[in-house]
N, C-alpha and C positions, 0 to 999 in steps of 0.2 A: 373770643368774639366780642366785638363793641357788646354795650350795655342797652347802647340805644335798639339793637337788634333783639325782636324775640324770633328769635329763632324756632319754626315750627318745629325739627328734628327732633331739639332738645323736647320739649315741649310737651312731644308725645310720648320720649324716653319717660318722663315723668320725673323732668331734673325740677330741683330746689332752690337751686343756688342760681341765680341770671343776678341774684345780688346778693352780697355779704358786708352787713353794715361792719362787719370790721376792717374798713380800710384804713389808711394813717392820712390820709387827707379828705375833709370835707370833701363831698362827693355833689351837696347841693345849695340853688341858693334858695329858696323856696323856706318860707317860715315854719311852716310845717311840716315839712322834710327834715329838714335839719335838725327838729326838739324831736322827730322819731326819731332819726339816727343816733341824736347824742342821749337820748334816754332808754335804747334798748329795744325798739320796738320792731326794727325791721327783718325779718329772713328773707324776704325776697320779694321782687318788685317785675313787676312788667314794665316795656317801654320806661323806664327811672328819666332818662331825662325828657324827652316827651312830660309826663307826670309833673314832674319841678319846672316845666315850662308853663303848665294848664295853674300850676296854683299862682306862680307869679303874675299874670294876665288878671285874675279874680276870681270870687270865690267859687268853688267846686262843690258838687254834690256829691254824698259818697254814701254808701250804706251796709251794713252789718246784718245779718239772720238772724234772730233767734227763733230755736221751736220750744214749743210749750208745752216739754215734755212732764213737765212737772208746777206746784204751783209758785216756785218762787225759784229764781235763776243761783247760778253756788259761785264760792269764789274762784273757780277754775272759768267764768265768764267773764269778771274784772278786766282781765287786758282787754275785753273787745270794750267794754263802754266805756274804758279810760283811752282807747284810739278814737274813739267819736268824740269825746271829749277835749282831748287832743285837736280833730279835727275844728270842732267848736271854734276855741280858745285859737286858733291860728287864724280865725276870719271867715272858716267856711263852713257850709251846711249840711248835718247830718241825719239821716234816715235811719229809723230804727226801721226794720221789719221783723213782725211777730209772725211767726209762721205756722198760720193757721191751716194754710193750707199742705205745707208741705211737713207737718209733724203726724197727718193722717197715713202717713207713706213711712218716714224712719229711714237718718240718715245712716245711710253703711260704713259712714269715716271712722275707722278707727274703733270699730265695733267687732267684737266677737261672736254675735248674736243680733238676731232682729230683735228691734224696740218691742215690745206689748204694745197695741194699737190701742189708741183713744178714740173717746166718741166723742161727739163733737163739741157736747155738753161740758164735758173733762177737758176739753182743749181749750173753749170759750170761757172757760171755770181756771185757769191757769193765767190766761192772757191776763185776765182781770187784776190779779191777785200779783204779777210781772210788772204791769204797767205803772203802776209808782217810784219803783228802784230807780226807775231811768230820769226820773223829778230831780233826785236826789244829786245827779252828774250831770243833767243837760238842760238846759235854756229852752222852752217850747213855746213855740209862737210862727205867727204869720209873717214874722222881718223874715229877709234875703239868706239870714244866717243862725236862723233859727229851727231849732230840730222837730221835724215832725214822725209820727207814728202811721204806720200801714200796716196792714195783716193781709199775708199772698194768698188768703183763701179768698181775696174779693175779686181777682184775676182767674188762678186756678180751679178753680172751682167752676167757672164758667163754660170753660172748654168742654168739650162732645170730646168723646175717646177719638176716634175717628179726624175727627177736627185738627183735636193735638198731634195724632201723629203724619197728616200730611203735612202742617203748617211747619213741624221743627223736627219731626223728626229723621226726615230726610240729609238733614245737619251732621248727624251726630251718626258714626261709625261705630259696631259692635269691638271691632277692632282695637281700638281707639281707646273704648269705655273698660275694655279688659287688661288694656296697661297700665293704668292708673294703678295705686298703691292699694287703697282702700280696698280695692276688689281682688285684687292681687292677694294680698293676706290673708282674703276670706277665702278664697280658693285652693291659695297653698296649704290650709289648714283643716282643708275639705270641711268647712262650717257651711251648713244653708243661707245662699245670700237667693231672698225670692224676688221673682220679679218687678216684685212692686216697690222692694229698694232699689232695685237695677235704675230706676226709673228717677229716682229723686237727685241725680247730677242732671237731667234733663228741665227738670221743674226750675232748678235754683238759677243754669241757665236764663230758663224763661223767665226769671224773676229780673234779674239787669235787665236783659231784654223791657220789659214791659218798663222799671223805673226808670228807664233810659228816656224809653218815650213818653212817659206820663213829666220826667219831673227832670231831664236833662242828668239826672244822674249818671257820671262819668268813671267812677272808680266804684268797686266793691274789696272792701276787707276781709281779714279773718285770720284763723288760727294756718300754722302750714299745713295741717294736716285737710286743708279746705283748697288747698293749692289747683289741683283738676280740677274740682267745680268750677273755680273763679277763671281758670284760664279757660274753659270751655265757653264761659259768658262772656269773655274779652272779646276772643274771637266769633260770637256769633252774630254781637253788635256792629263789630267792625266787616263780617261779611254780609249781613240782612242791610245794614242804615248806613255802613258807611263813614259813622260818627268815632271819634275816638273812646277809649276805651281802656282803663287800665284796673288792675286789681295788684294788691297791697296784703301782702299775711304774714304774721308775729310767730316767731320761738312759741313750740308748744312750752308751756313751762315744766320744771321740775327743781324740786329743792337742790340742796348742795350735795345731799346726802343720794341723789337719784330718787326721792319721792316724788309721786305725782303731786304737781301744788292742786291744794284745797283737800286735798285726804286724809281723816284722822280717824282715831278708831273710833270717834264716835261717829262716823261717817261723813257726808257732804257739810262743806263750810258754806250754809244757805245764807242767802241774802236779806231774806225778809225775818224780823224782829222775832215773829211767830213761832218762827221755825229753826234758828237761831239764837238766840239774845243776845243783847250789845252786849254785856260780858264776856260771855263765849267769844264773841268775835273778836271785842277787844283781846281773848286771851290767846287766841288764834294769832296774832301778828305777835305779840308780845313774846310767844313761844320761837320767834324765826332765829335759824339757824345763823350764826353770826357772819358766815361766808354767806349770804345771800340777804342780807340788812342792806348794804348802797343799791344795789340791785332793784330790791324793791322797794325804796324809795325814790326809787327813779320812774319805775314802774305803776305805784301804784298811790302817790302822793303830790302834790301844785309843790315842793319845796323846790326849791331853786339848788341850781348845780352844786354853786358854794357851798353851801348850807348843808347836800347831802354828802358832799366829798370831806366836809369837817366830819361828818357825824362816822360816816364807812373808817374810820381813817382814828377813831377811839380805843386806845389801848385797853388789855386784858378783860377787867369786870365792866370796864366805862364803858362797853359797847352797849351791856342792860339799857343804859339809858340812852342811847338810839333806837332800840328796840322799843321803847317807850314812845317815845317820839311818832314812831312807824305804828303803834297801835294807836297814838289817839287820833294821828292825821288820817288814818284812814277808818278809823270806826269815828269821828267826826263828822268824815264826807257822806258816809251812807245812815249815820244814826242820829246826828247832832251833838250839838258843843252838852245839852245835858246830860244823854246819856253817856256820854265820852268820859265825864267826870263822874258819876256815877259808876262807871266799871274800872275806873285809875280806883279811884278811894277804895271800892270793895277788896281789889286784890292788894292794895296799900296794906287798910286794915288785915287781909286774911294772911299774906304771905309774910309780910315784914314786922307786922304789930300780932299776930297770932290771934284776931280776933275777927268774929263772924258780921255778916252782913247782909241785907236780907236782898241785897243785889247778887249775891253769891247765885250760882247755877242750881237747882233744885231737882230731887227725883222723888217721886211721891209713890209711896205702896200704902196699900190694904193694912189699915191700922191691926185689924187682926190676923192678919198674916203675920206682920211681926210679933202679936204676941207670941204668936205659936212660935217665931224664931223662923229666919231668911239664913240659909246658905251664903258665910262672907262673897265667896268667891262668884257666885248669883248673884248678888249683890252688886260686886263691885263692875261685874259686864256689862248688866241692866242700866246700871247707871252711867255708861260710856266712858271709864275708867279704862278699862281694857278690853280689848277685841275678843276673847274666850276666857271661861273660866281656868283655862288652862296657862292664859296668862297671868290672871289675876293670882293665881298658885307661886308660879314662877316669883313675881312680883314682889310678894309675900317673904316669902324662902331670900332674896336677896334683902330684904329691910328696907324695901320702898314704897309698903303699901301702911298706913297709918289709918286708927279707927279714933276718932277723938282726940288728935295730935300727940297719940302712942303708938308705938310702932306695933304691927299687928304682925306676927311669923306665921301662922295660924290662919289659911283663908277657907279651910273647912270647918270653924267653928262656926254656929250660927248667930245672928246678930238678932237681940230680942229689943223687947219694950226695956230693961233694963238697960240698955244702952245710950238711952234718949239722955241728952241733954238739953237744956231750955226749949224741949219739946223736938230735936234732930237729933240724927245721929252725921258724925261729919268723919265723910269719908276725902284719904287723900292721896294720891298717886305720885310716888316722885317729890318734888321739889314747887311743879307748877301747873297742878291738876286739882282742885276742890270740888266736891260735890256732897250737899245737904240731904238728908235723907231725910223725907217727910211723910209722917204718918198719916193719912188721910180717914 
Protein backbone atom coordinates (compact mmCIF):
# COMPACT_ATOMS: atom_id res chain seq x y z
CA UNK A 1 0.00 0.00 0.00
CA UNK A 2 1.26 3.67 -0.90
CA UNK A 3 2.65 5.48 2.36
CA UNK A 4 0.62 8.23 1.54
CA UNK A 5 -2.45 6.04 2.26
CA UNK A 6 -3.73 5.29 5.86
CA UNK A 7 -5.45 2.85 5.29
CA UNK A 8 -8.44 2.39 7.80
CA UNK A 9 -8.21 -1.64 7.71
CA UNK A 10 -4.92 -1.65 8.68
CA UNK A 11 -5.51 0.81 11.31
CA UNK A 12 -7.87 -0.95 13.17
CA UNK A 13 -5.96 -4.32 12.84
CA UNK A 14 -3.73 -2.30 15.19
CA UNK A 15 -0.73 -2.43 12.62
CA UNK A 16 2.63 -0.62 13.36
CA UNK A 17 4.40 -0.50 10.56
CA UNK A 18 2.62 2.16 7.63
CA UNK A 19 6.40 3.22 8.05
CA UNK A 20 9.84 1.75 8.71
CA UNK A 21 12.52 4.31 8.99
CA UNK A 22 14.83 1.55 7.72
CA UNK A 23 14.55 2.19 4.16
CA UNK A 24 17.92 2.55 1.82
CA UNK A 25 16.83 5.71 0.44
CA UNK A 26 15.79 8.97 1.92
CA UNK A 27 12.22 8.86 2.25
CA UNK A 28 11.95 12.75 2.94
CA UNK A 29 12.67 16.25 2.20
CA UNK A 30 11.34 17.95 5.13
CA UNK A 31 14.10 19.20 7.83
CA UNK A 32 12.80 17.68 10.40
CA UNK A 33 11.84 14.51 8.90
CA UNK A 34 14.97 13.67 7.68
CA UNK A 35 17.19 14.39 11.29
CA UNK A 36 14.10 11.87 12.75
CA UNK A 37 14.78 9.49 10.20
CA UNK A 38 18.64 9.70 10.09
CA UNK A 39 18.78 9.79 14.04
CA UNK A 40 16.47 6.93 14.88
CA UNK A 41 13.45 8.34 15.98
CA UNK A 42 10.79 6.98 13.64
CA UNK A 43 8.48 3.58 14.04
CA UNK A 44 5.78 4.87 12.20
CA UNK A 45 4.05 7.67 10.76
CA UNK A 46 0.56 8.53 9.47
CA UNK A 47 -0.01 10.19 6.06
CA UNK A 48 4.44 10.57 5.90
CA UNK A 49 4.19 12.36 2.93
CA UNK A 50 1.30 14.64 3.54
CA UNK A 51 3.49 15.36 7.03
CA UNK A 52 6.86 16.15 4.86
CA UNK A 53 4.77 18.30 2.73
CA UNK A 54 2.98 20.45 5.90
CA UNK A 55 6.64 21.02 7.30
CA UNK A 56 8.06 22.16 4.17
CA UNK A 57 5.11 24.89 3.60
CA UNK A 58 5.99 26.30 7.55
CA UNK A 59 6.18 25.86 10.66
CA UNK A 60 4.00 23.13 12.47
CA UNK A 61 2.63 22.67 15.68
CA UNK A 62 2.88 19.43 17.38
CA UNK A 63 2.61 18.11 20.82
CA UNK A 64 3.59 15.29 23.37
CA UNK A 65 1.41 14.09 26.85
CA UNK A 66 2.85 13.85 29.90
CA UNK A 67 0.96 12.64 33.18
CA UNK A 68 2.06 13.63 36.36
CA UNK A 69 2.28 10.53 37.72
CA UNK A 70 4.94 11.14 39.82
CA UNK A 71 7.06 14.25 40.88
CA UNK A 72 9.80 14.27 38.43
CA UNK A 73 9.62 12.72 34.84
CA UNK A 74 12.61 9.27 34.39
CA UNK A 75 14.71 8.68 31.58
CA UNK A 76 12.56 6.39 29.86
CA UNK A 77 10.61 10.03 28.85
CA UNK A 78 14.01 11.62 27.15
CA UNK A 79 12.91 10.40 23.57
CA UNK A 80 9.74 12.32 23.91
CA UNK A 81 11.33 15.83 24.89
CA UNK A 82 14.42 15.18 22.66
CA UNK A 83 11.36 14.73 19.52
CA UNK A 84 9.98 18.22 20.68
CA UNK A 85 13.25 19.36 20.68
CA UNK A 86 14.01 17.95 17.58
CA UNK A 87 10.83 19.51 16.54
CA UNK A 88 12.21 23.01 17.88
CA UNK A 89 15.54 22.96 16.28
CA UNK A 90 13.96 22.12 12.82
CA UNK A 91 11.81 25.64 12.88
CA UNK A 92 8.69 24.38 14.34
CA UNK A 93 6.56 24.68 17.39
CA UNK A 94 6.23 22.50 20.27
CA UNK A 95 3.48 21.88 22.85
CA UNK A 96 4.23 20.37 26.00
CA UNK A 97 0.91 19.08 27.66
CA UNK A 98 1.01 18.13 31.32
CA UNK A 99 -1.74 15.97 31.90
CA UNK A 100 -3.54 17.00 34.61
CA UNK A 101 -6.38 16.13 33.61
CA UNK A 102 -6.00 12.77 32.15
CA UNK A 103 -3.50 11.32 35.01
CA UNK A 104 -6.84 11.38 37.25
CA UNK A 105 -8.04 8.46 34.92
CA UNK A 106 -4.46 6.26 34.27
CA UNK A 107 -3.17 5.21 31.12
CA UNK A 108 -3.75 1.25 30.31
CA UNK A 109 -0.81 1.39 27.62
CA UNK A 110 1.38 -0.98 28.48
CA UNK A 111 0.26 -1.53 31.87
CA UNK A 112 -0.22 -4.52 33.90
CA UNK A 113 -2.47 -2.96 36.52
CA UNK A 114 -4.31 0.18 37.12
CA UNK A 115 -2.28 3.37 38.26
CA UNK A 116 -2.99 4.33 42.09
CA UNK A 117 -5.27 7.50 41.59
CA UNK A 118 -3.92 10.87 42.66
CA UNK A 119 -5.66 13.71 44.22
CA UNK A 120 -5.45 16.48 42.75
CA UNK A 121 -3.16 18.25 45.12
CA UNK A 122 -0.47 15.13 44.25
CA UNK A 123 -1.12 15.83 40.55
CA UNK A 124 -0.75 19.83 40.88
CA UNK A 125 2.31 18.90 43.33
CA UNK A 126 3.94 16.92 40.46
CA UNK A 127 3.31 19.22 37.57
CA UNK A 128 5.18 21.89 39.54
CA UNK A 129 8.19 19.99 40.36
CA UNK A 130 7.99 18.57 36.05
CA UNK A 131 7.81 21.88 34.76
CA UNK A 132 11.50 22.88 34.96
CA UNK A 133 13.11 19.64 33.06
CA UNK A 134 11.37 20.95 29.96
CA UNK A 135 13.63 24.82 30.53
CA UNK A 136 16.39 22.66 30.36
CA UNK A 137 15.56 21.16 26.35
CA UNK A 138 13.13 23.90 25.01
CA UNK A 139 12.92 27.55 24.14
CA UNK A 140 9.62 29.07 25.95
CA UNK A 141 8.18 32.00 24.60
CA UNK A 142 5.59 33.90 22.72
CA UNK A 143 7.62 33.66 18.89
CA UNK A 144 5.82 31.52 16.26
CA UNK A 145 8.43 28.78 17.30
CA UNK A 146 8.43 28.93 20.53
CA UNK A 147 7.34 25.98 23.08
CA UNK A 148 4.49 26.51 25.14
CA UNK A 149 2.95 24.59 28.28
CA UNK A 150 -0.87 23.50 28.86
CA UNK A 151 -2.30 21.08 31.22
CA UNK A 152 -5.73 19.06 29.63
CA UNK A 153 -7.39 19.44 33.06
CA UNK A 154 -8.35 23.07 31.91
CA UNK A 155 -10.35 21.38 28.85
CA UNK A 156 -11.32 18.07 30.51
CA UNK A 157 -12.25 18.94 33.48
CA UNK A 158 -14.94 21.12 31.99
CA UNK A 159 -17.16 18.66 30.51
CA UNK A 160 -20.52 17.33 32.21
CA UNK A 161 -20.41 13.23 31.91
CA UNK A 162 -23.29 13.39 29.87
CA UNK A 163 -21.87 16.29 27.76
CA UNK A 164 -18.72 14.23 26.85
CA UNK A 165 -20.45 11.38 25.91
CA UNK A 166 -22.88 12.76 23.30
CA UNK A 167 -20.30 15.34 21.91
CA UNK A 168 -17.39 12.26 21.26
CA UNK A 169 -18.53 9.64 22.25
CA UNK A 170 -20.60 8.55 19.51
CA UNK A 171 -17.06 8.56 17.62
CA UNK A 172 -15.54 5.97 19.09
CA UNK A 173 -16.62 2.14 18.79
CA UNK A 174 -16.42 -0.50 21.57
CA UNK A 175 -15.43 -2.58 18.88
CA UNK A 176 -12.64 -0.76 17.84
CA UNK A 177 -11.26 0.19 21.49
CA UNK A 178 -11.08 -3.61 22.12
CA UNK A 179 -8.57 -4.29 19.26
CA UNK A 180 -6.05 -2.12 20.17
CA UNK A 181 -3.02 -3.79 21.93
CA UNK A 182 -3.21 -2.12 25.21
CA UNK A 183 -6.50 -3.61 25.99
CA UNK A 184 -5.89 -6.61 24.29
CA UNK A 185 -3.03 -7.62 26.65
CA UNK A 186 -4.94 -6.71 29.64
CA UNK A 187 -7.72 -8.83 28.67
CA UNK A 188 -5.60 -11.71 27.38
CA UNK A 189 -4.02 -11.75 30.79
CA UNK A 190 -7.51 -11.55 32.49
CA UNK A 191 -6.07 -8.35 34.62
CA UNK A 192 -8.76 -5.71 35.73
CA UNK A 193 -8.82 -2.96 33.11
CA UNK A 194 -11.82 -0.46 34.85
CA UNK A 195 -13.88 1.67 33.25
CA UNK A 196 -12.40 4.73 33.90
CA UNK A 197 -9.10 3.54 32.14
CA UNK A 198 -11.42 2.24 29.17
CA UNK A 199 -12.01 5.75 28.87
CA UNK A 200 -8.53 7.60 28.69
CA UNK A 201 -7.87 6.79 24.63
CA UNK A 202 -11.18 8.96 24.46
CA UNK A 203 -9.71 11.82 26.60
CA UNK A 204 -6.23 11.92 24.69
CA UNK A 205 -8.37 11.96 21.64
CA UNK A 206 -10.15 15.04 22.91
CA UNK A 207 -6.96 16.32 23.74
CA UNK A 208 -5.66 16.88 19.62
CA UNK A 209 -9.15 17.65 19.22
CA UNK A 210 -9.29 20.54 21.41
CA UNK A 211 -5.12 21.71 20.50
CA UNK A 212 -6.22 21.42 17.11
CA UNK A 213 -8.70 24.13 17.74
CA UNK A 214 -7.21 26.17 20.24
CA UNK A 215 -3.53 26.27 18.77
CA UNK A 216 -3.73 24.86 14.87
CA UNK A 217 -1.80 21.90 16.34
CA UNK A 218 -1.47 19.41 13.54
CA UNK A 219 0.60 16.46 14.57
CA UNK A 220 0.73 14.62 17.92
CA UNK A 221 3.80 12.23 19.06
CA UNK A 222 4.88 9.62 21.25
CA UNK A 223 6.20 6.35 22.18
CA UNK A 224 4.56 3.32 19.77
CA UNK A 225 3.05 1.84 22.39
CA UNK A 226 0.70 5.24 22.17
CA UNK A 227 0.07 4.33 18.44
CA UNK A 228 -4.16 3.77 18.97
CA UNK A 229 -4.55 6.81 20.98
CA UNK A 230 -2.76 9.00 18.37
CA UNK A 231 -4.41 7.44 15.49
CA UNK A 232 -7.89 7.67 17.04
CA UNK A 233 -7.09 11.64 17.42
CA UNK A 234 -5.97 11.71 13.75
CA UNK A 235 -8.92 10.56 12.52
CA UNK A 236 -11.47 12.36 14.83
CA UNK A 237 -9.80 15.85 13.69
CA UNK A 238 -9.97 14.96 10.33
CA UNK A 239 -13.73 13.53 10.67
CA UNK A 240 -15.22 16.46 13.34
CA UNK A 241 -13.00 19.83 11.31
CA UNK A 242 -11.89 18.47 8.39
CA UNK A 243 -8.44 19.79 9.04
CA UNK A 244 -5.29 17.73 8.45
CA UNK A 245 -3.96 15.63 10.87
CA UNK A 246 -1.09 13.52 11.50
CA UNK A 247 0.60 11.61 14.41
CA UNK A 248 4.41 10.45 14.69
CA UNK A 249 5.63 7.62 17.40
CA UNK A 250 9.35 6.45 18.42
CA UNK A 251 10.86 2.71 18.95
CA UNK A 252 9.85 1.91 22.64
CA UNK A 253 13.48 1.68 23.74
CA UNK A 254 15.40 -1.21 25.09
CA UNK A 255 19.21 -1.74 25.79
CA UNK A 256 21.28 -4.13 23.61
CA UNK A 257 20.93 -6.57 26.24
CA UNK A 258 16.76 -6.41 25.88
CA UNK A 259 16.65 -4.15 29.06
CA UNK A 260 14.06 -1.68 29.53
CA UNK A 261 16.02 1.85 29.00
CA UNK A 262 16.05 3.79 32.24
CA UNK A 263 15.99 0.61 34.65
CA UNK A 264 18.44 -0.18 37.19
CA UNK A 265 18.35 -1.89 40.40
CA UNK A 266 18.22 1.08 42.01
CA UNK A 267 15.16 1.73 40.19
CA UNK A 268 13.94 4.79 37.85
CA UNK A 269 16.71 6.97 36.08
CA UNK A 270 14.61 10.36 37.35
CA UNK A 271 15.29 13.50 35.92
CA UNK A 272 15.23 15.86 38.57
CA UNK A 273 18.58 16.58 40.52
CA UNK A 274 16.44 15.57 43.80
CA UNK A 275 15.76 12.55 43.08
CA UNK A 276 18.64 11.62 41.06
CA UNK A 277 21.99 13.33 41.20
CA UNK A 278 24.04 14.47 38.40
CA UNK A 279 26.44 11.67 39.32
CA UNK A 280 24.07 9.13 39.31
CA UNK A 281 23.06 10.25 36.06
CA UNK A 282 26.18 10.99 34.81
CA UNK A 283 26.97 7.33 35.82
CA UNK A 284 23.85 6.10 34.27
CA UNK A 285 24.99 6.78 30.47
CA UNK A 286 28.67 6.29 31.27
CA UNK A 287 27.49 2.66 32.26
CA UNK A 288 25.86 2.15 28.44
CA UNK A 289 26.40 -0.98 26.86
CA UNK A 290 28.90 -0.48 24.04
CA UNK A 291 26.40 -1.85 21.20
CA UNK A 292 23.93 0.94 21.97
CA UNK A 293 26.70 4.02 22.53
CA UNK A 294 26.09 5.49 18.40
CA UNK A 295 22.51 4.78 18.98
CA UNK A 296 22.14 6.93 21.76
CA UNK A 297 24.09 9.53 20.82
CA UNK A 298 22.08 9.89 18.19
CA UNK A 299 19.25 9.68 20.20
CA UNK A 300 19.78 11.56 23.03
CA UNK A 301 22.73 14.29 22.28
CA UNK A 302 22.89 17.81 19.41
CA UNK A 303 26.37 15.87 18.20
CA UNK A 304 26.52 15.90 14.76
CA UNK A 305 26.40 12.66 12.38
CA UNK A 306 30.20 12.81 11.88
CA UNK A 307 31.24 13.27 15.16
CA UNK A 308 28.90 10.20 16.40
CA UNK A 309 29.76 7.73 13.71
CA UNK A 310 33.70 8.49 14.60
CA UNK A 311 33.00 7.88 18.23
CA UNK A 312 30.35 4.38 17.58
CA UNK A 313 33.12 3.25 15.28
CA UNK A 314 36.12 3.21 18.55
CA UNK A 315 37.91 0.07 18.86
CA UNK A 316 38.00 -2.34 21.99
CA UNK A 317 38.60 -0.10 25.48
CA UNK A 318 38.38 3.30 23.29
CA UNK A 319 34.80 2.91 23.20
CA UNK A 320 35.00 4.13 27.45
CA UNK A 321 35.74 7.26 26.07
CA UNK A 322 32.50 7.56 23.87
CA UNK A 323 30.76 6.62 26.68
CA UNK A 324 32.35 9.47 28.24
CA UNK A 325 31.30 11.75 25.79
CA UNK A 326 27.58 10.39 26.01
CA UNK A 327 27.48 10.98 29.79
CA UNK A 328 28.68 14.56 29.84
CA UNK A 329 26.57 15.56 26.73
CA UNK A 330 23.87 14.43 28.08
CA UNK A 331 23.99 15.05 31.86
CA UNK A 332 25.17 18.77 30.48
CA UNK A 333 21.83 19.04 28.63
CA UNK A 334 19.67 18.33 31.72
CA UNK A 335 22.24 19.42 34.67
CA UNK A 336 24.85 22.00 33.31
CA UNK A 337 28.43 22.25 32.10
CA UNK A 338 29.14 22.38 36.23
CA UNK A 339 27.71 19.77 37.50
CA UNK A 340 28.80 17.67 34.36
CA UNK A 341 32.42 18.27 35.52
CA UNK A 342 31.69 17.66 38.90
CA UNK A 343 30.44 14.11 38.25
CA UNK A 344 33.54 13.38 35.39
CA UNK A 345 36.19 14.44 38.29
CA UNK A 346 34.24 12.38 41.16
CA UNK A 347 34.19 9.12 39.10
CA UNK A 348 37.77 10.31 37.65
CA UNK A 349 39.02 10.44 41.13
CA UNK A 350 36.93 7.25 42.46
CA UNK A 351 37.36 4.72 39.58
CA UNK A 352 40.87 5.56 38.08
CA UNK A 353 42.73 7.38 41.03
CA UNK A 354 41.06 5.23 43.79
CA UNK A 355 40.09 8.24 45.71
CA UNK A 356 36.79 9.53 47.38
CA UNK A 357 34.81 12.44 46.64
CA UNK A 358 32.28 14.20 48.18
CA UNK A 359 30.22 14.27 44.78
CA UNK A 360 30.39 10.43 45.12
CA UNK A 361 26.38 9.06 45.56
CA UNK A 362 25.72 8.87 49.27
CA UNK A 363 23.43 6.59 51.79
CA UNK A 364 23.07 7.57 55.17
CA UNK A 365 22.02 5.27 58.23
CA UNK A 366 21.23 5.72 61.99
CA UNK A 367 24.79 6.30 63.40
CA UNK A 368 23.67 3.84 66.15
CA UNK A 369 22.44 1.40 64.03
CA UNK A 370 25.81 0.94 62.91
CA UNK A 371 27.16 0.74 66.06
CA UNK A 372 25.36 -2.00 66.85
CA UNK A 373 26.47 -3.46 63.22
CA UNK A 374 24.10 -3.44 59.65
CA UNK A 375 23.79 -6.61 57.88
CA UNK A 376 26.56 -6.24 54.66
CA UNK A 377 24.08 -7.74 52.46
CA UNK A 378 21.15 -5.02 54.02
CA UNK A 379 23.55 -2.87 53.43
CA UNK A 380 24.54 -3.20 50.14
CA UNK A 381 20.26 -3.46 48.74
CA UNK A 382 19.46 -0.36 50.79
CA UNK A 383 22.04 1.26 49.32
CA UNK A 384 20.91 0.44 45.45
CA UNK A 385 23.92 -1.60 44.96
CA UNK A 386 21.74 -4.63 44.16
CA UNK A 387 18.21 -5.55 43.85
CA UNK A 388 17.96 -8.21 47.00
CA UNK A 389 20.11 -9.27 49.54
CA UNK A 390 20.12 -12.37 47.77
CA UNK A 391 22.02 -10.63 45.11
CA UNK A 392 24.18 -8.83 47.06
CA UNK A 393 25.10 -12.64 48.55
CA UNK A 394 25.72 -13.78 45.06
CA UNK A 395 27.83 -10.69 44.35
CA UNK A 396 29.99 -11.23 47.27
CA UNK A 397 30.62 -15.15 46.58
CA UNK A 398 31.81 -14.06 42.99
CA UNK A 399 34.55 -11.09 44.21
CA UNK A 400 32.64 -8.21 43.01
CA UNK A 401 31.39 -6.73 45.90
CA UNK A 402 34.29 -4.61 47.84
CA UNK A 403 34.04 -2.92 51.52
CA UNK A 404 36.75 -0.19 51.55
CA UNK A 405 38.35 -1.04 48.17
CA UNK A 406 38.94 -4.90 49.63
CA UNK A 407 37.18 -7.35 48.22
CA UNK A 408 34.45 -8.49 50.76
CA UNK A 409 33.33 -12.62 50.15
CA UNK A 410 31.46 -12.37 53.38
CA UNK A 411 27.96 -10.35 52.71
CA UNK A 412 26.61 -11.73 56.06
CA UNK A 413 29.00 -10.22 58.22
CA UNK A 414 27.88 -6.95 59.68
CA UNK A 415 29.34 -3.77 58.85
CA UNK A 416 29.95 -1.63 62.19
CA UNK A 417 31.34 1.93 63.42
CA UNK A 418 34.60 0.08 63.06
CA UNK A 419 34.49 0.19 59.43
CA UNK A 420 34.30 4.12 59.11
CA UNK A 421 36.96 5.61 57.32
CA UNK A 422 37.44 9.35 57.30
CA UNK A 423 33.94 9.17 58.88
CA UNK A 424 32.28 6.55 55.64
CA UNK A 425 32.26 3.38 54.84
CA UNK A 426 32.72 2.80 51.02
CA UNK A 427 30.94 0.50 49.56
CA UNK A 428 31.40 -0.95 45.80
CA UNK A 429 29.69 -3.14 43.21
CA UNK A 430 31.62 -4.35 40.33
CA UNK A 431 33.93 -2.31 38.54
CA UNK A 432 31.31 0.92 38.09
CA UNK A 433 29.00 1.12 41.11
CA UNK A 434 30.34 3.48 44.40
CA UNK A 435 28.26 4.15 47.19
CA UNK A 436 29.32 6.23 50.61
CA UNK A 437 27.92 5.02 53.49
CA UNK A 438 27.23 7.79 55.97
CA UNK A 439 26.50 7.77 59.50
CA UNK A 440 24.08 10.32 60.55
Amino acid sequence: MSLEILDRAVLEAGCRNLFEPQMSEPAFKSEFLKTMQARGYIHSITHPAELDAACLKGPITAYIGFDATAPSLHVGHLIQIMMLRRLQQAGHKPIVVMGGGTTKVGDPTDKEGQRPLLTEAQIQANIATIRGTFEKFLTFGDGPTDAIMVDNDEWLSRFGYVEFLREFGVHFTINRMLAFESVKLRLEREQPMTFLEFNYMLMQSVDFLELERRFACALQMGGSDQWGNIVNGVELIRRLDGKPAFGLTTPLLSTASGAKMGKTVGGAVWLNADMRSPYDYWQFWRNTEDADVGRFLRLFTDLPEAEVARLEKLPGAEINEAKKVLANETTRMLHGAEATEAAAKAAEAAFEQGRLSADLPTHEVVGAELEAGILLAALVHDAGLASSRGEARRLAQGGGLRVNDKPEPDANRNVTAADLVDGVVKLAAGKKKIVLVKPV
